[in-house]
NUZA-191384 format. One record per residue (C-alpha): residue number from 1; x, y, z. Coordinates in pm, whole numbers. Example, Ala and Ser with C-alpha at 12.3 -4.5 7.8 and 13.67 -1.06 7.14 Angstrom:
% residues 2
<1,<1230,-450,780>>;
<2,<1367,-106,714>>;
//
This chain:
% residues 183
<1,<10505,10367,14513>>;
<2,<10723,10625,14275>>;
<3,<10702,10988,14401>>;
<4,<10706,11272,14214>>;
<5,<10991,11472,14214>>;
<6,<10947,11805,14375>>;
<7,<10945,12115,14129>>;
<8,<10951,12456,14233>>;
<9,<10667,12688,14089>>;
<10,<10717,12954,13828>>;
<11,<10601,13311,14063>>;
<12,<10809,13548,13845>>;
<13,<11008,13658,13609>>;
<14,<11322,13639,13756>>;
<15,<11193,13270,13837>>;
<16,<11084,13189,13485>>;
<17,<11453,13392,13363>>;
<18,<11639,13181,13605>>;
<19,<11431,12831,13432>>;
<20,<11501,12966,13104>>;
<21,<11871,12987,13228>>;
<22,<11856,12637,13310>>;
<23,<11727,12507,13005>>;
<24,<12007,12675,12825>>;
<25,<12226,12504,13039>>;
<26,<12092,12224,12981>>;
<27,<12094,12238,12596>>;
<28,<12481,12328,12648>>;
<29,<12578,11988,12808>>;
<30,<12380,11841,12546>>;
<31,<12578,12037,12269>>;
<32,<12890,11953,12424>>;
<33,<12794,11544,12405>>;
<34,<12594,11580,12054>>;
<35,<12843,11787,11848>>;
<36,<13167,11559,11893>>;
<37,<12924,11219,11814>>;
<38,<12762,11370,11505>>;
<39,<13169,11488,11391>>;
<40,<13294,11118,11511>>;
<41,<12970,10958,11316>>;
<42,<13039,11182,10998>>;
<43,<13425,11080,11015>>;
<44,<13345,10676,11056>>;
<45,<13101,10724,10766>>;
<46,<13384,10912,10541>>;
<47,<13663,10649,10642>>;
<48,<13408,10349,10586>>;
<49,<13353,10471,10236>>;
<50,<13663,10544,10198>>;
<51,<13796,10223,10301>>;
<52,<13524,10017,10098>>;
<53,<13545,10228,9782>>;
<54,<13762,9928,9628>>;
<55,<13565,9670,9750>>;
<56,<13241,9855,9544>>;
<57,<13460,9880,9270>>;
<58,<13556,9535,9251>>;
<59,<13210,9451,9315>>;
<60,<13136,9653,9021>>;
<61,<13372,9518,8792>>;
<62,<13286,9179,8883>>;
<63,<12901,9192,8862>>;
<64,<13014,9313,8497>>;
<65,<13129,8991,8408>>;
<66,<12829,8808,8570>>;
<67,<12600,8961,8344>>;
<68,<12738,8921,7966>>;
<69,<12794,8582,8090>>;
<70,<12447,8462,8224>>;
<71,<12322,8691,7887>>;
<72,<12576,8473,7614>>;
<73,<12461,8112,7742>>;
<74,<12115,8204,7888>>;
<75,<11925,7975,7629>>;
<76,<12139,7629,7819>>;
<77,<12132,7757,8186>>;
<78,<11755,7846,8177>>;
<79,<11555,7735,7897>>;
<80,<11241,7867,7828>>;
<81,<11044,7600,7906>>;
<82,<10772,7606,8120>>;
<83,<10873,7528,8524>>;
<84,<11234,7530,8400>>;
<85,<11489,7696,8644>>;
<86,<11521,8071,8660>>;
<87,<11846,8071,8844>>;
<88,<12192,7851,8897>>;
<89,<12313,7744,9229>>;
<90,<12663,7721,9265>>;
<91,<12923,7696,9532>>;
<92,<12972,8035,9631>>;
<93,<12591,8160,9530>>;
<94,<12326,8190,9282>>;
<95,<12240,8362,8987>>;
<96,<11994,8378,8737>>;
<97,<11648,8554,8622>>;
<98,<11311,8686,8784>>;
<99,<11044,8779,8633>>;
<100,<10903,9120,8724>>;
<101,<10634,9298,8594>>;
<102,<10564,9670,8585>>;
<103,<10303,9922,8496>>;
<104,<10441,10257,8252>>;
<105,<10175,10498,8176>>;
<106,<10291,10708,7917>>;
<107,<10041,10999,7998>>;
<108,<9938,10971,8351>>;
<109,<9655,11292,8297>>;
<110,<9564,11161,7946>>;
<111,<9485,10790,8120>>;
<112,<9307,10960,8389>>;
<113,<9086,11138,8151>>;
<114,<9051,10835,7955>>;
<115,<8919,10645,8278>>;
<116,<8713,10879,8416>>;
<117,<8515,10938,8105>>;
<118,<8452,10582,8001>>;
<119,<8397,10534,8430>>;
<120,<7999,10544,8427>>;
<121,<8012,10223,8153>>;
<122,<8300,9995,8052>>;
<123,<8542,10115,8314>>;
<124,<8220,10028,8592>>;
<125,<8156,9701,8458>>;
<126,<8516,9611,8475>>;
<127,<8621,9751,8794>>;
<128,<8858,9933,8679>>;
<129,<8716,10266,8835>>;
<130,<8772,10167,9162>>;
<131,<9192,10217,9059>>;
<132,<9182,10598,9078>>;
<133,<9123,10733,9414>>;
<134,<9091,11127,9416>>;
<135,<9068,11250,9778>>;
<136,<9006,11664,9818>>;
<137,<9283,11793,10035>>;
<138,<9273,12090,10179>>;
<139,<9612,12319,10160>>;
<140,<9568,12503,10485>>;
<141,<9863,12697,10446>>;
<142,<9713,12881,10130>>;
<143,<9431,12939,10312>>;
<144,<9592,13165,10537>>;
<145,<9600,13442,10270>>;
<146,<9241,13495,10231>>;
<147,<9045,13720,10426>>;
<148,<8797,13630,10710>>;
<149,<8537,13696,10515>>;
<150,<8595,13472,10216>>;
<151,<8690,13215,10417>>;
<152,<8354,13216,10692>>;
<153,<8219,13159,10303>>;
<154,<8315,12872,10297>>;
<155,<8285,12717,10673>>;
<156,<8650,12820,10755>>;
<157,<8700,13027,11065>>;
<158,<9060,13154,11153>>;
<159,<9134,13104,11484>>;
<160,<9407,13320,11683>>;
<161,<9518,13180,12044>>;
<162,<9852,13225,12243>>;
<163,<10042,12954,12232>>;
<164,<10356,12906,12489>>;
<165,<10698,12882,12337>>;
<166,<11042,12920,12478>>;
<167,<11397,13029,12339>>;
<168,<11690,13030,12504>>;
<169,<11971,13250,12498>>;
<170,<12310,13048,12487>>;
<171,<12504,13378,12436>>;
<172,<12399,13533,12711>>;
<173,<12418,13210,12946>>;
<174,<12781,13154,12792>>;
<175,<12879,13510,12948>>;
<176,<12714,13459,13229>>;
<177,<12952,13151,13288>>;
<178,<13268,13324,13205>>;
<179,<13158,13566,13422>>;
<180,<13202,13326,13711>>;
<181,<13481,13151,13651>>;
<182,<13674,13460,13635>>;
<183,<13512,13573,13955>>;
//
């Protein structure tokens, strides 16, 4: 069976200054291992774009003669017809055309008017209403503005309660261990 480890109780403040202390040790070491990976990670990224900026070039370039290609004989490579091939296989790939469809409402408030006033007939019978969902959503953070008062109006109650929170001090802890090594 696991045991617990053993932790020694917070039964001051010079106890709870000397777990605060540790913390900020802590969060040193893990500066010390976090800072040099996130400055080694930044650097791989820069020298991996650097590296493969002609590579997305060529890419570029290349795709740019796919495309007037494909466009100039499109009418032999993939008739119209229906069940006729969309795309060419070839050696090193494909290419070719999907079909993809897309919705563009020109005036999204306009359309929304528009459906919710013809909602209660056509729009009902055609089940179209059910494609605009309008949920109420409460903004509590401009909420927080109004009084008591005018917010017990409304069923709203502000409630206050302490809620525990710690910050270290790094500066401090960082004398602190100069202190002692030239001690």
């Amino acid at each position: 069976m696991r045991q617990k480890p053993e932790v020694a109780k917070v039964a001051s403040i010079e106890d709870a200054n000397e777990v605060l202390r540790d913390i900020a040790l802590c969060q040193l070491e893990l500066a010390k291992i976090d800072t040099p990976a996130a400055e080694d990670i930044k650097l791989i990224q820069a020298r991996a774009e650097q590296d493969g900026r002609p590579y997305r070039e060529r890419i570029e370039k290349l795709e740019a003669l796919l495309v007037p290609y494909a466009e100039a004989n499109k009418d032999d490579l993939f008739p119209e017809e229906k069940n006729a091939r969309r795309s060419l296989a070839v050696t090193f790939g494909s290419f070719g055309y999907r079909r993809s469809t897309s919705i563009n409402i020109e005036d999204e408030a306009k359309t929304i008017e528009a459906i919710e006033i013809s909602k209660k007939n056509l729009a009902r019978k055609l089940g179209i209403d059910d494609a605009i969902v309008r949920e109420p959503k409460i903004q509590k953070t401009k909420l927080r503005k109004f009084s008591d008062d005018i917010l017990a109006k409304f069923g709203i109650t502000r409630i206050a309660e302490d809620t525990f929170f710690y910050e270290t001090d790094i500066d401090a802890v960082n004398i602190d261990l100069q202190k002692a090594k030239s001690a």
